[in-house]
Backbone as a ProteinNet text record, in pm:
[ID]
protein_1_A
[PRIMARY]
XXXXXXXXXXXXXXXXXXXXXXXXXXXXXXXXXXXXXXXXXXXXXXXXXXXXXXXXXXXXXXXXXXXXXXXXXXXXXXXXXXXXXXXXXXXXXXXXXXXXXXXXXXXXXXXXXXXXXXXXXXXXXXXXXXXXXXXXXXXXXXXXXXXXXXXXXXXXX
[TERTIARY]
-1354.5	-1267.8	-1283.3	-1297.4	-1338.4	-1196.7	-1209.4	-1082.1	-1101.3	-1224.8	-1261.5	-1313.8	-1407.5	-1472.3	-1655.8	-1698	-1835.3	-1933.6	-2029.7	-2114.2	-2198.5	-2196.1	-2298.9	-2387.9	-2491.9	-2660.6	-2701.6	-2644.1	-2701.5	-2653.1	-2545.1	-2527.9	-2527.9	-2610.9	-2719.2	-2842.8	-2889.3	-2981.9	-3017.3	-2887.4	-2878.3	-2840.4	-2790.8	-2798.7	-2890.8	-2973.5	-3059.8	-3104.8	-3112.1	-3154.8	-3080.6	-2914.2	-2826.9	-2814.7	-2820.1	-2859	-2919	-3067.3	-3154.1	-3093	-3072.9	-2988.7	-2904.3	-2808.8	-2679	-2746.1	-2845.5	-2955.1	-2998.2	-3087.7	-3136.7	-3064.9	-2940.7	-2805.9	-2758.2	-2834.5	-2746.8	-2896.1	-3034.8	-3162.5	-3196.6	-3182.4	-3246.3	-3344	-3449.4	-3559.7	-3581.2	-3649.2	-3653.3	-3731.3	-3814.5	-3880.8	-3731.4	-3654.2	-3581.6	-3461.2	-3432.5	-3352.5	-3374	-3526.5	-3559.4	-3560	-3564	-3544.9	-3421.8	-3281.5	-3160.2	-3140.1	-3187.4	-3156.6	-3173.4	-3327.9	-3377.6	-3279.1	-3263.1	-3253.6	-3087.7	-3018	-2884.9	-2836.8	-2793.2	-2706.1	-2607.3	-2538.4	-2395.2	-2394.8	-2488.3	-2510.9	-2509.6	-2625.9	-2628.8	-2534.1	-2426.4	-2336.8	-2224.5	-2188.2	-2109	-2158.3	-2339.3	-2356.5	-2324.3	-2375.4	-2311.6	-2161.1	-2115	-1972.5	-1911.5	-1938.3	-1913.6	-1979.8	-2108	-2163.9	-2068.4	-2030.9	-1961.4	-1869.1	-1771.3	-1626.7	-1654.7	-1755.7	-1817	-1817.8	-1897.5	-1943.6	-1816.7	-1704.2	-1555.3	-1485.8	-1487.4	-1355	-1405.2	-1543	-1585.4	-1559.2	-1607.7	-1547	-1408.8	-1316.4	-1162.8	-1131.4	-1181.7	-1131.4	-1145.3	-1278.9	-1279.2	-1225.8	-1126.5	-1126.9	-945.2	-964.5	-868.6	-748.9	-856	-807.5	-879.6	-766.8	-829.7	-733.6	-792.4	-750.1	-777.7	-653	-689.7	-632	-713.5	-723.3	-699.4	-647.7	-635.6	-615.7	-590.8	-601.7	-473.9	-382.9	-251.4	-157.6	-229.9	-153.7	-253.5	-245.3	-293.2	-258.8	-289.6	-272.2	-312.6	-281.6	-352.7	-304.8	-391.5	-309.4	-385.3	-310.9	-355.1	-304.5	-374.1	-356.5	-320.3	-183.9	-186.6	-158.4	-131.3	-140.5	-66.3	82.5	142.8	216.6	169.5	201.6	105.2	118	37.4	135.6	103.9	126.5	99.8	160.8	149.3	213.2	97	133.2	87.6	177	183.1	207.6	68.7	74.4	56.6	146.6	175.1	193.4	108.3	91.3	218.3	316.7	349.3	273.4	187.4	98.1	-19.4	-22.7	-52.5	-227.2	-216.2	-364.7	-492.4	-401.1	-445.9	-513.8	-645.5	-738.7	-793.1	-722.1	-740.7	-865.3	-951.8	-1030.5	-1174.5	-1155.2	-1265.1	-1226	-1328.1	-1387.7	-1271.9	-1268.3	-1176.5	-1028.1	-978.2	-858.9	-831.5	-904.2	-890.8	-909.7	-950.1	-981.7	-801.9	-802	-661.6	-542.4	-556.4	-453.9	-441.7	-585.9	-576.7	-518.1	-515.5	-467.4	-300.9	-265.9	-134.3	-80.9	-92.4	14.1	198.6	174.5	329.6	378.9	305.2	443.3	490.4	572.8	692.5	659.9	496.4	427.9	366.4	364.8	341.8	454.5	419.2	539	458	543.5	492	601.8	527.7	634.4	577.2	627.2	589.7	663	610.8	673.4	587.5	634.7	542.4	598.8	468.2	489.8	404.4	486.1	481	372.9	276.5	182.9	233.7	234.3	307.9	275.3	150.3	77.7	-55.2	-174.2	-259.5	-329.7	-323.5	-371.2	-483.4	-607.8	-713.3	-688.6	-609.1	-580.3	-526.8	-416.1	-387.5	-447.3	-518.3	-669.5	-714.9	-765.6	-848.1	-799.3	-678.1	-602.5	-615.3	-604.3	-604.8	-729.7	-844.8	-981.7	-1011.5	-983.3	-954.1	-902.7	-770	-689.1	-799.1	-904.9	-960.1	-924	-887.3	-887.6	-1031.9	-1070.7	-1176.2	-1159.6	-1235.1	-1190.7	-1277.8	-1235.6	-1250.7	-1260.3	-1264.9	-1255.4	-1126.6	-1060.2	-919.9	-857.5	-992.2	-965.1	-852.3	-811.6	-751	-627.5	-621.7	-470.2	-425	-516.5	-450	-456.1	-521.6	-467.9	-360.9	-312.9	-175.5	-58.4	-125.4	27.6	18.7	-28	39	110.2	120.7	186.7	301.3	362	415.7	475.6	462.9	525	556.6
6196.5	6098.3	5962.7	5884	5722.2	5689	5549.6	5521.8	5387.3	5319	5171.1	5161.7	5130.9	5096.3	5127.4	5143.6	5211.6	5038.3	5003.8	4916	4860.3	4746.9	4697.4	4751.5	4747.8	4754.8	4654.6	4505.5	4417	4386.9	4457.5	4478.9	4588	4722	4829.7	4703.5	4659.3	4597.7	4525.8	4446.9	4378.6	4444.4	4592.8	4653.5	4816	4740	4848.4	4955.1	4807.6	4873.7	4947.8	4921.7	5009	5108.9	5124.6	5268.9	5350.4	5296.2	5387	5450.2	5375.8	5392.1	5536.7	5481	5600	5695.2	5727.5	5854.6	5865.8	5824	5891.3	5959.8	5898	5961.5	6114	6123.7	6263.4	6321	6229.4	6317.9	6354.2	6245.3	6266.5	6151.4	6230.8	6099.9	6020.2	5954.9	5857.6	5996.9	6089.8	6169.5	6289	6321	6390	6328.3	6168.2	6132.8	6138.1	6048.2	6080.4	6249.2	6309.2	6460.2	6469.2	6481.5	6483.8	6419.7	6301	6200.4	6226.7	6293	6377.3	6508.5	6595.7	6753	6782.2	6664.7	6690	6570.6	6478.4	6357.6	6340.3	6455.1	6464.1	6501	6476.4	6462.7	6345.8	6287.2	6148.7	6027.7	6079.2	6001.5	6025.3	6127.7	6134.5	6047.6	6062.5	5958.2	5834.1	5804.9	5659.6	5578.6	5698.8	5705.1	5637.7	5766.5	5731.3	5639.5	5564.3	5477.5	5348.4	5345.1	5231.8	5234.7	5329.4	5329	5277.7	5354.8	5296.2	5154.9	5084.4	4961.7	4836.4	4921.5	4828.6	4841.5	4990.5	4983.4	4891.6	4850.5	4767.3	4630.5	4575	4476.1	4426.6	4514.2	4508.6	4471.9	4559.4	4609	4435.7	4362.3	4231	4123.2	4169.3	4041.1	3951.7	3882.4	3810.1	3725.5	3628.1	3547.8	3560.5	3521.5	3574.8	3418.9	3413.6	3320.4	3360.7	3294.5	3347.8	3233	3139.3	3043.1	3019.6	2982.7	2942.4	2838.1	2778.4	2626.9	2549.6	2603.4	2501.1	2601.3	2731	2769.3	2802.8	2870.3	2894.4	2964.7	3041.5	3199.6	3237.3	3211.1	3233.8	3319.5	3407.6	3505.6	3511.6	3554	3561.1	3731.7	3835.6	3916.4	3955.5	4022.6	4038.9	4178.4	4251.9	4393.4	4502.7	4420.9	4500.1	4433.6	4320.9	4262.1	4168.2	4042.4	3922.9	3836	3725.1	3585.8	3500.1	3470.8	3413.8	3275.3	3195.1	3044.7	3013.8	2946.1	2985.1	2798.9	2738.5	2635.6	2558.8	2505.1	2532.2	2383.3	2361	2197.2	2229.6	2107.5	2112.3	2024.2	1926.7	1882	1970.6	1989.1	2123.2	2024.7	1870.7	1836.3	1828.3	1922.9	1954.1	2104	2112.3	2235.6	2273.7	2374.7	2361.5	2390.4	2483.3	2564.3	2442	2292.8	2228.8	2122	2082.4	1980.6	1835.1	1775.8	1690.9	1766	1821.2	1920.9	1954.7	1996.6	2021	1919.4	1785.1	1666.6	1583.1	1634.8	1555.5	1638.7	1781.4	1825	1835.3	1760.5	1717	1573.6	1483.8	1349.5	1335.9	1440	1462.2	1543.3	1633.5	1752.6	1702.2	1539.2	1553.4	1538.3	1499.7	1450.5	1527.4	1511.8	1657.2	1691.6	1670.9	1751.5	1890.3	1899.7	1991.7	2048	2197.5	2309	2362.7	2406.2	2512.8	2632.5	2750.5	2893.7	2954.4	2990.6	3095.5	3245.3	3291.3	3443.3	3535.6	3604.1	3743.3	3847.1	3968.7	4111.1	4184	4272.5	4401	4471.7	4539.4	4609.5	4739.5	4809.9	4871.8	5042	5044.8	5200.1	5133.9	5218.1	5174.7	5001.5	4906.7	4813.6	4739.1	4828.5	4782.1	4781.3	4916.7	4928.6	4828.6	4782.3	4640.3	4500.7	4478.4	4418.7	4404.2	4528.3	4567.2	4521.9	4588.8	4529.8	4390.8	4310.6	4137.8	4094.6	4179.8	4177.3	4159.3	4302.1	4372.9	4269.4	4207.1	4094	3929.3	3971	3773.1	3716	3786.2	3698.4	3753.4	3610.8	3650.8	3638.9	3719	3681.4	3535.9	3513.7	3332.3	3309.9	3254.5	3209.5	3185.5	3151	3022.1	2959.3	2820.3	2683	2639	2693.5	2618.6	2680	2831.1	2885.5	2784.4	2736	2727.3	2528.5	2510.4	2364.4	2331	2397.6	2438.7	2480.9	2565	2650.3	2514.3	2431.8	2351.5	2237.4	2192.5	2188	2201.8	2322.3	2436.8	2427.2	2448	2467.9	2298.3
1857.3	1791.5	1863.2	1775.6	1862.8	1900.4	1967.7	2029.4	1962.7	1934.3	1896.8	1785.6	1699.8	1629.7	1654.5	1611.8	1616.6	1614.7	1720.9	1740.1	1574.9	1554.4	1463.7	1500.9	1422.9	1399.7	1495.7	1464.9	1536.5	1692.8	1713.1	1835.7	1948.4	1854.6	1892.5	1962	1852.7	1865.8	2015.4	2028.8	2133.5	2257	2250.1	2369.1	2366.3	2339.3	2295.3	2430.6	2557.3	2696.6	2758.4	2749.4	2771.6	2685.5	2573.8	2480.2	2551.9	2582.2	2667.7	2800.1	2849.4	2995.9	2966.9	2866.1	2807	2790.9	2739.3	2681.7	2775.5	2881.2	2997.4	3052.8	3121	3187.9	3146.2	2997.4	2952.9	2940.5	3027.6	2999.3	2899.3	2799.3	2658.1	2636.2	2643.4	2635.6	2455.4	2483	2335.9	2207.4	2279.7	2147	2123.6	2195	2162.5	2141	2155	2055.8	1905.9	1871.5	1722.6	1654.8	1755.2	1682.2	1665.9	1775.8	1710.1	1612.3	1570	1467.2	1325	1351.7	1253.2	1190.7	1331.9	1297	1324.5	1383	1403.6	1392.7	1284	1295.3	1301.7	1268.8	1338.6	1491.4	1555.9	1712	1737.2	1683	1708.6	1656.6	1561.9	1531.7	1615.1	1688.1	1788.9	1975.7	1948	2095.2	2050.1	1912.6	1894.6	1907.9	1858.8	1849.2	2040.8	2119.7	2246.7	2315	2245.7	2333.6	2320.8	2176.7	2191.5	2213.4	2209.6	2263.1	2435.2	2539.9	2631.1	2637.8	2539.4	2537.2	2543.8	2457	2405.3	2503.1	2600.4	2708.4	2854	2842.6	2924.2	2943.7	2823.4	2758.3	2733.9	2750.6	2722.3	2855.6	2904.2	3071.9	3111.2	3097.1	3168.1	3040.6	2991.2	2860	2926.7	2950.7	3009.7	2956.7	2844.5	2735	2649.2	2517.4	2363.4	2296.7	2199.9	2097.2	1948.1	1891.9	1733.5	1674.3	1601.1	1547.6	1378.5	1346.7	1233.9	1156	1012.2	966.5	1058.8	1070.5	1109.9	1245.4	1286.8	1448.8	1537.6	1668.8	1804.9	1825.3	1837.4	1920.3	2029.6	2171.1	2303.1	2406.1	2433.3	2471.2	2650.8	2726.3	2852.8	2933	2990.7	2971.5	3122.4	3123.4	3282.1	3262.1	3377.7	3439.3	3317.6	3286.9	3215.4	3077.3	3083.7	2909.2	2879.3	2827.9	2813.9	2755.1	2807.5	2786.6	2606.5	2546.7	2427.8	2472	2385.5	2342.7	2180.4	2133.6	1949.4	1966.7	1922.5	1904.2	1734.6	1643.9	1504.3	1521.6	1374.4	1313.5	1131.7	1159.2	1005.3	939	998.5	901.7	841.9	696.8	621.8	583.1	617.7	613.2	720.5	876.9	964.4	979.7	1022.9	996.1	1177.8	1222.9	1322.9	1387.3	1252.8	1302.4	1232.9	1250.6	1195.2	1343.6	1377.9	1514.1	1443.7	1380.3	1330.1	1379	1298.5	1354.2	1441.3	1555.1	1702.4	1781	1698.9	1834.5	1774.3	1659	1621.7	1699.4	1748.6	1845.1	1925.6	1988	2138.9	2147.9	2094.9	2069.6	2056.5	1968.8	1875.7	1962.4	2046	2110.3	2155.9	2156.4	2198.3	2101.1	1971.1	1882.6	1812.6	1703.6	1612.3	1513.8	1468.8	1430.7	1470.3	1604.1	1625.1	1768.3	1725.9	1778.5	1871	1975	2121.6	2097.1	2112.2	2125.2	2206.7	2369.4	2461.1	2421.8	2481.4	2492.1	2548	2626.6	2673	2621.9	2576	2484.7	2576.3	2600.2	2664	2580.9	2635	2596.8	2506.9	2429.5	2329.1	2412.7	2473.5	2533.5	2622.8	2549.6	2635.8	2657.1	2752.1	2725.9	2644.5	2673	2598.3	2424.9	2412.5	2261.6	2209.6	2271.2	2266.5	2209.2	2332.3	2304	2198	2180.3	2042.2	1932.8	1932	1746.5	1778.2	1838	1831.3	1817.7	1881.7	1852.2	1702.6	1652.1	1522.4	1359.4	1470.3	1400.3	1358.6	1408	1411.4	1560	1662.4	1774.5	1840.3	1935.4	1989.1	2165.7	2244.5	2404.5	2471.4	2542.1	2597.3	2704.8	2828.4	2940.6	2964.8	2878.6	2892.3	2868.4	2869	2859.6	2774.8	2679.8	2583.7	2632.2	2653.8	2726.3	2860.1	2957.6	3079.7	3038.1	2947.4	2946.4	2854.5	2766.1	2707.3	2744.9	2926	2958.3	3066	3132.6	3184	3097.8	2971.2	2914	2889.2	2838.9	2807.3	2937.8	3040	3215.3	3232
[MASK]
+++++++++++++++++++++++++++++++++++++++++++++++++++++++++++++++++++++++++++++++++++++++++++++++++++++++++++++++++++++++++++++++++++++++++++++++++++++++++++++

């Protein structure tokens, strides 16, 4: 049973060397992968299965900050031990697009005025953290360095 979502094609692709790696580890060389593939694919849809659940709890594990962007809010999330940090940054100007280079240079310019709204809050992780993660992954958020969280939360502070 997965815990994540099963890897693109194109991002097989791109970890193709760690695939191998994963298959050596369990001593399955490349001719007796194409035979399971062949003669048992419900084998090989279960290594796939766990390679990427592998691949996502790695990835989670180091994902720090996430953002989820949209035409007129901010979604920035900063992730600590046992909840995460939200900053919910919201334009009522409805001719502001946040997610276009115009739009984002106009809310770097604009942040003090009463057009636009700041909402903090921290949410407690619901169970396991990464799962967490994931649904916001899942949701359209993507993970980040930061920048836009820690030059917002001094702001915000």
């Amino acid at each position: 049973m997965m815990k994540y979502t099963r890897l693109t094609k194109e991002q097989f692709e791109e970890l193709q060397e760690e695939f191998i790696n994963f298959l050596a580890v369990q001593s399955i060389t490349g001719k007796e992968w194409e035979e399971i593939k062949r003669v048992k694919p419900e084998v090989a849809e279960e290594e796939l299965d766990v390679f990427s659940d592998l691949i996502w709890e790695g990835v989670l594990n180091n994902a720090s900050y996430l953002e989820n962007i949209s035409a007129q809010q901010l979604f920035l999330f900063k992730v600590e031990e046992s909840f995460m940090k939200l900053i919910v940054i919201k334009t009522t100007n409805k001719k502001i697009d946040f997610t276009t280079a115009s739009g984002y240079q106009w809310l770097q310019k604009n942040f003090a005025f009463d057009e636009v709204e700041f909402f903090t809050a921290n949410k407690d992780f619901t169970g396991y953290k990464n799962e967490d993660i994931f649904s916001l992954v899942s949701q359209g958020a993507i993970i980040t360095k930061g920048s836009l969280f820690n030059f917002f939360n001094k702001i915000v502070n």
